[in-house]
C-alpha positions, 0 to 999 in steps of 0.5 A, a space after each residue: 299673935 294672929 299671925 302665929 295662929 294662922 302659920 300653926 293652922 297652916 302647917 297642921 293642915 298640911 301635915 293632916 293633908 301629908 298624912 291623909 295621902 300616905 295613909 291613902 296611898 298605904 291602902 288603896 283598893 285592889 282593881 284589876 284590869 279586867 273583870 272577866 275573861 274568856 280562855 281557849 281550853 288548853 289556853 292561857 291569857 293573862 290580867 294586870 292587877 293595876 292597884 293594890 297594896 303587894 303580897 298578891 295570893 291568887 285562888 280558883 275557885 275550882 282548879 279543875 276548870 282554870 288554874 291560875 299563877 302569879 308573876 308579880 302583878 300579872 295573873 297567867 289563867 289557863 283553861 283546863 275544863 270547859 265551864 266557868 269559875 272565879 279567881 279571887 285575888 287578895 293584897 296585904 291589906 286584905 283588900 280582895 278582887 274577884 275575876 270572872 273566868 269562862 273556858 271556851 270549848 274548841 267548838 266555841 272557839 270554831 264556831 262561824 260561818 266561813 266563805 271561800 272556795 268550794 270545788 266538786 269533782 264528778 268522777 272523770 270529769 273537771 273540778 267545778 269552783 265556786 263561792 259558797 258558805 260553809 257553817 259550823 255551829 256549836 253542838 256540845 263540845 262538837 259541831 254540826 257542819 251545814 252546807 246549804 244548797 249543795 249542788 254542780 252544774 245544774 244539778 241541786 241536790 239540796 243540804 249537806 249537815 252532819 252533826 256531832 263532828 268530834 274535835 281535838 286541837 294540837 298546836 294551835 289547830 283544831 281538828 275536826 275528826 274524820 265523820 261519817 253520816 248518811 245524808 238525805 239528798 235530791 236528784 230531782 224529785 227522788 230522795 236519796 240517802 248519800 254517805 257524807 264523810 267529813 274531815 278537815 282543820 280549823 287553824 290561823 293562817 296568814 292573810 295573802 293581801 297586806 293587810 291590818 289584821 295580818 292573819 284570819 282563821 281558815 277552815 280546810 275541809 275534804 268531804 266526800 259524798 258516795 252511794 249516789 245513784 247514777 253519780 259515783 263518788 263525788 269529791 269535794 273540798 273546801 278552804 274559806 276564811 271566818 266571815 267578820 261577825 
């Protein structure tokens, strides 16, 4: 009698385990892999949705900032403004996930301070090479271009920045728009007012050396600097790598 008892309790407690892990597995929470992401304007990324209960709908909060699609358990987000929303995601059992989205603007995704080659070219005479640093920081949607301690030979003629350079992208490259500002240099203890124009891309390249990381972000850049008195035309050209933040 003891005996029946016990195999009965056994096999009510397996068939409550059985049904306890099906009802579980019948209703699982709604996880996503990622909470929040970040998306080039123009862009698109994508999120796994790693647990849930199927019949996934997806919704933005504001379409106008980021739309977002469905291809069975991946989301494909693409930036369409600047700014920053929600994407909500329910399943069958209305079990709901929230992704946080930001649309970076082309100046965010350029901003850095890039190294390489800078060459300055008097009129008449031989290109002058040298290692210099170049910055673009986010103004707005634009950017402000720094080039501290512009100087050849012996010559400093101090900082080079123009600000609110206007920006496009097209094929992955971004194009910095043909700028002109007037900028005060020194020729010793004179101050002056030069006309810089900028031009210039920001694109991905491949990297010479064999490396891990197989391509870098370059910044090519023409500046011409004129109305310098006793100088002429100054030529300057610059192509450098993003320096590792």
């Amino acid at each position: 009698m003891n005996k029946k008892i016990i195999n009965l309790f056994l096999a009510f407690s397996l068939s409550l385990f059985v049904f306890t892990a099906c009802s579980n597995d019948d209703d699982k929470d709604l996880v996503l892999e990622k909470s929040e992401v970040t998306v080039d304007l123009g862009g698109t990324t994508t999120v796994k949705i790693t647990k849930g209960n199927s019949g996934y709908k997806v919704t933005p909060a504001d379409a106008t900032v980021a739309t977002a699609t469905l291809e069975g358990n991946v989301i494909t987000i693409t930036g369409v403004k600047a700014g920053e929303t929600t994407i909500t995601v329910i399943d069958n059992e209305k079990k709901s996930a929230t992704l946080k989205v930001k649309v970076a603007t082309y100046a965010e995704q350029i901003a850095a301070t890039y190294n390489g080659d800078l060459s300055i070219t008097l009129p008449g005479g031989n290109p002058e090479v040298s290692k210099k640093d170049i910055v673009l920081a986010t103004s707005g949607e634009k950017v402000k271009l720094t080039l501290a301690n512009f100087s050849f030979g012996d010559t400093a003629l101090g900082d080079i920045v123009v600000d609110e350079i206007p920006l496009t992208k097209a094929e992955g490259t971004v194009t910095l728009t043909e700028t002109v500002a007037t900028v005060k240099l020194k020729i010793g203890e004179t101050e002056i007012n030069a006309k810089v124009t900028i031009t210039g891309t920001v694109s991905t390249k491949v990297k010479k050396a064999n490396l891990a990381v197989a391509t870098e972000q370059v910044l090519d850049l023409t500046i011409s600097v004129t109305e310098v008195p006793d100088l002429g035309p100054i030529a300057v050209t610059f192509s450098g790598a993003k320096k590792a933040s």
